[in-house]
MINURO-633080 format. One record per residue (C-alpha): residue number from 1; x, y, z. Coordinates in Angstrom, 1 decimal. Last residue first. Layout:
BEGIN
@seq: NUM	xx: X	yy: Y	zz: Z
...
//
This chain:
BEGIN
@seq: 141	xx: -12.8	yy: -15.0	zz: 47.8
@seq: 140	xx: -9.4	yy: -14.2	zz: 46.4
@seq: 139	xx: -8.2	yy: -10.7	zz: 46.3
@seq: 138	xx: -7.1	yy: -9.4	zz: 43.0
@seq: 137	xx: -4.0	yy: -6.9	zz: 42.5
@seq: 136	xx: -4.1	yy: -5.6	zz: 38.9
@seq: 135	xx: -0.7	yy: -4.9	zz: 37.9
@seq: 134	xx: -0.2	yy: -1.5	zz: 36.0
@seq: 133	xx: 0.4	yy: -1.7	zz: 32.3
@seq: 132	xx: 3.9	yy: -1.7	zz: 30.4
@seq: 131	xx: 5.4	yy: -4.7	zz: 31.6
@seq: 130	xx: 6.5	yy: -6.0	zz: 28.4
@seq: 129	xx: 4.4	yy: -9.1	zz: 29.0
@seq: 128	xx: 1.4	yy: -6.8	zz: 29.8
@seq: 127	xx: 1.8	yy: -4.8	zz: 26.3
@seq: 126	xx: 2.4	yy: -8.3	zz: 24.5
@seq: 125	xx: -0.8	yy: -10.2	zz: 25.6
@seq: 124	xx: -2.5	yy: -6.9	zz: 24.7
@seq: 123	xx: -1.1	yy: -6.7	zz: 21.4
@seq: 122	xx: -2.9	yy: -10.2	zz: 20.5
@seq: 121	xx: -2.1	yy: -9.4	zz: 17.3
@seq: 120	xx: -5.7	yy: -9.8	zz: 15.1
@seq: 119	xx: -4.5	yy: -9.4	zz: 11.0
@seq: 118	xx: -6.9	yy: -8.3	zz: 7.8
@seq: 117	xx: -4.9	yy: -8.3	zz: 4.5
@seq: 116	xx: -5.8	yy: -7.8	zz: 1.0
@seq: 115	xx: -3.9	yy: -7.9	zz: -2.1
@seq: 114	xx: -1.9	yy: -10.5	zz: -1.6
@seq: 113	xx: -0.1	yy: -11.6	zz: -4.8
@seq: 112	xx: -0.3	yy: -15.3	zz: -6.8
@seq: 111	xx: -2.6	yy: -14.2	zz: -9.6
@seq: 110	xx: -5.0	yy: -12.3	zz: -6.7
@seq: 109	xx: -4.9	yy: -13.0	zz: -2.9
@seq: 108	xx: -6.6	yy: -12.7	zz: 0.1
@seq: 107	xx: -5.0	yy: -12.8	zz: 3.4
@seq: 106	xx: -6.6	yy: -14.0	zz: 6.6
@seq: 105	xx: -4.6	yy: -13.2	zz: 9.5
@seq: 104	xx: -4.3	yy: -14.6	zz: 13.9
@seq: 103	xx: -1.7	yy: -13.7	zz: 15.3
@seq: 102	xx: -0.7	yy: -15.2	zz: 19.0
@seq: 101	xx: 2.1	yy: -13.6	zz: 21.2
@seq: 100	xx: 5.5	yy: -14.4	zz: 23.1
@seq: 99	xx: 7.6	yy: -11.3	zz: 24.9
@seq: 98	xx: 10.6	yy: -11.0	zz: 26.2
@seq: 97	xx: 11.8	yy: -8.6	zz: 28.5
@seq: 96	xx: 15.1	yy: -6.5	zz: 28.0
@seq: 95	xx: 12.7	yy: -3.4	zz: 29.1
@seq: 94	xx: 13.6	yy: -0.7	zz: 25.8
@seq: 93	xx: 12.8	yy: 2.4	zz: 26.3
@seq: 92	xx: 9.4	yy: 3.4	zz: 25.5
@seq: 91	xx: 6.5	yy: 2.3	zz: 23.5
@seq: 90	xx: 9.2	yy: 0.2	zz: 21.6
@seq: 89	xx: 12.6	yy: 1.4	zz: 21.3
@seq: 88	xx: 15.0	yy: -1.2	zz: 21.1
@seq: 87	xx: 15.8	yy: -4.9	zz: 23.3
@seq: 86	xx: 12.4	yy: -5.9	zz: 23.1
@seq: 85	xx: 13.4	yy: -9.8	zz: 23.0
@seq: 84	xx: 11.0	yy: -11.0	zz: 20.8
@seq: 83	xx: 8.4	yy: -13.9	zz: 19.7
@seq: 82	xx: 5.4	yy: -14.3	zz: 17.5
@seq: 81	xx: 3.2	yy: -17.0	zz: 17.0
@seq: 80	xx: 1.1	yy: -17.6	zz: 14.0
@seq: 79	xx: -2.2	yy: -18.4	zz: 13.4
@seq: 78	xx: -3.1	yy: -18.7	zz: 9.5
@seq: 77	xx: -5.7	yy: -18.1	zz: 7.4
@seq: 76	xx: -5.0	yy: -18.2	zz: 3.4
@seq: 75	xx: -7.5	yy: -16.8	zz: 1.0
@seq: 74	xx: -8.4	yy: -17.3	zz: -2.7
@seq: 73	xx: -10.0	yy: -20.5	zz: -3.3
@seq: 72	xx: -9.0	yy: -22.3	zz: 0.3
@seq: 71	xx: -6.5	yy: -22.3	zz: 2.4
@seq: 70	xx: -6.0	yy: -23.3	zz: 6.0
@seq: 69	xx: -2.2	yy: -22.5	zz: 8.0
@seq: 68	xx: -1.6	yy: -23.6	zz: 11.7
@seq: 67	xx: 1.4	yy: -23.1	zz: 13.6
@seq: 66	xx: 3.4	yy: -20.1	zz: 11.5
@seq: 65	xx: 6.3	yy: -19.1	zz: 13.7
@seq: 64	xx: 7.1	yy: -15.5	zz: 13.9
@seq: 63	xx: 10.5	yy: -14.6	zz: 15.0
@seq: 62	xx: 11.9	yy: -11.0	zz: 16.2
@seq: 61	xx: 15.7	yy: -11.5	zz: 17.9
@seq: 60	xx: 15.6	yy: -7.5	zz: 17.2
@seq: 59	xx: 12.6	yy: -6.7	zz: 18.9
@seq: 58	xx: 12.5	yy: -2.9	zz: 18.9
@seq: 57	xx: 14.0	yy: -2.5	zz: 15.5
@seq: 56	xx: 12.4	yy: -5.8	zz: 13.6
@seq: 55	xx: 9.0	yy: -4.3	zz: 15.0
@seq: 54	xx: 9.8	yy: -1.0	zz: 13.7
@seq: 53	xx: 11.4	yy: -2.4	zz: 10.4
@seq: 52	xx: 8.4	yy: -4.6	zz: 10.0
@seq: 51	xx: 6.0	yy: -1.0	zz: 10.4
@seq: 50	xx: 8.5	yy: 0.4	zz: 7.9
@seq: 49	xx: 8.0	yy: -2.8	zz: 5.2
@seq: 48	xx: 4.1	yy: -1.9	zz: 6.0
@seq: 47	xx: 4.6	yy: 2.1	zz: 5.3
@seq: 46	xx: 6.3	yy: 1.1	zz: 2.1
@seq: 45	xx: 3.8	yy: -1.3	zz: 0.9
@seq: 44	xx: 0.3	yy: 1.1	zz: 1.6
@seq: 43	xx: -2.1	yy: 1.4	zz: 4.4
@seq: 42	xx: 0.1	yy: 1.3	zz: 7.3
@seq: 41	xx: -0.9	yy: -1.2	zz: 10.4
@seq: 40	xx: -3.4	yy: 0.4	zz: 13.7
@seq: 39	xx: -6.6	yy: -1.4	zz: 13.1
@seq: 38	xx: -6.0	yy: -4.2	zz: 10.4
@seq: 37	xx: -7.6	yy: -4.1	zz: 7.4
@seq: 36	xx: -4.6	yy: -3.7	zz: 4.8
@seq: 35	xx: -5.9	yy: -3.0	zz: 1.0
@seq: 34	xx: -3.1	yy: -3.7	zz: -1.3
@seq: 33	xx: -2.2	yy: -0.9	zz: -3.8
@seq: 32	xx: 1.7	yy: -2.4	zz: -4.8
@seq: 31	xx: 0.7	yy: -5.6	zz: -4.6
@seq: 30	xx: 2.4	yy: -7.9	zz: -2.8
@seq: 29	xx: 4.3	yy: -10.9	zz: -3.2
@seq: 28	xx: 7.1	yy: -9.3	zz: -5.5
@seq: 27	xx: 7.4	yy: -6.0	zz: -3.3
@seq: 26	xx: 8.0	yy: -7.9	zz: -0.2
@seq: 25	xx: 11.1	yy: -9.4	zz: -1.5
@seq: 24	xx: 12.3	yy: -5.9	zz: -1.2
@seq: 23	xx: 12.1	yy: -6.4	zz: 3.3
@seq: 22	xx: 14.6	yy: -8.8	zz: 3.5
@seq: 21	xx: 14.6	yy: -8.2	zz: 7.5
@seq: 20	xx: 15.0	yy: -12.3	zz: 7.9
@seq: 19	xx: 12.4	yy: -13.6	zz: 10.3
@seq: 18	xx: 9.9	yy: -10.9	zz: 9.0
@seq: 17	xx: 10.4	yy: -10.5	zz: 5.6
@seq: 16	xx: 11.9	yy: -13.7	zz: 4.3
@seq: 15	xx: 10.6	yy: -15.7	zz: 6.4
@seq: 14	xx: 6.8	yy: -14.6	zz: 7.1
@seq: 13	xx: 6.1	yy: -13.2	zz: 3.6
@seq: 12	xx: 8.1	yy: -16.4	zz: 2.5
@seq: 11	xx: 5.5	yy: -18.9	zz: 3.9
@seq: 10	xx: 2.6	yy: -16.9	zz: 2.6
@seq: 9	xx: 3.8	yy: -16.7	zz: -0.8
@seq: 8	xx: 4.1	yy: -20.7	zz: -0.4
@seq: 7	xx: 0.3	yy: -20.6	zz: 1.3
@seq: 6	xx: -0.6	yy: -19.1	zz: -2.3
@seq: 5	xx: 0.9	yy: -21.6	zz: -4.4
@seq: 4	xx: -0.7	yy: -24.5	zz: -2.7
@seq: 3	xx: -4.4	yy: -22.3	zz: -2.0
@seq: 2	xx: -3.4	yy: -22.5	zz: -6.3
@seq: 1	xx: -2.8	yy: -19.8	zz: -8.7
//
């Protein structure tokens, strides 16, 4: 397959399972035994579509924009933004805030299927945003 093809499966991975909820689509742009990397996310298909339904649960306005995307042989990086409305269960009761954070992945891919997946959420950016750390009072010198 091409980095063309690939950044395509990329594309719907992102809209069709994130932006949309239509998490079965998944199963046709993943494999079934694909190796996640990222500290924290599930380890297998199902418990990934759950961890969307989670996010998708607890942010229900979820979007995630891609703004860059670079491919070449068999990977695709891309930095996306994420935004959400935390409006269900997340850490807590939901706050009603709104929250905007930066993703950075690198997926690998085999015969036009990911098949590895490392991923860097800036989940401190979102944690704070929520308002779910103490404020840090500095003094100016």
């Amino acid at each position: 397959m091409s980095s063309h093809q690939n950044q395509d499966v990329l594309q719907r991975v992102v809209e069709e399972g994130f932006n949309k909820g239509n998490y079965n689509v998944l199963d046709t742009l993943y494999v079934p035994d694909y190796k996640e990397h990222q500290f924290g996310s599930p380890n297998t298909l199902e418990g990934f579509k759950g961890y969307i339904n989670l996010l998708r649960t607890a942010f229900p306005d979820l979007h995630v924009t891609i703004e860059d995307m670079v491919a070449e042989g068999d990977k695709v990086w891309v930095r996306m933004t994420t935004h959400g409305t935390n409006n269900g269960p997340f850490m807590g009761p939901p706050t009603g805030k709104s929250i905007t954070i930066t993703v950075i992945d690198i997926f690998r891919f085999e015969n036009g299927m990911i098949v590895e997946h490392w991923g860097v959420p800036d989940r401190f950016a979102g944690i704070v945003q929520l308002g779910l750390l103490p404020q840090v009072n500095r003094q100016q010198s």
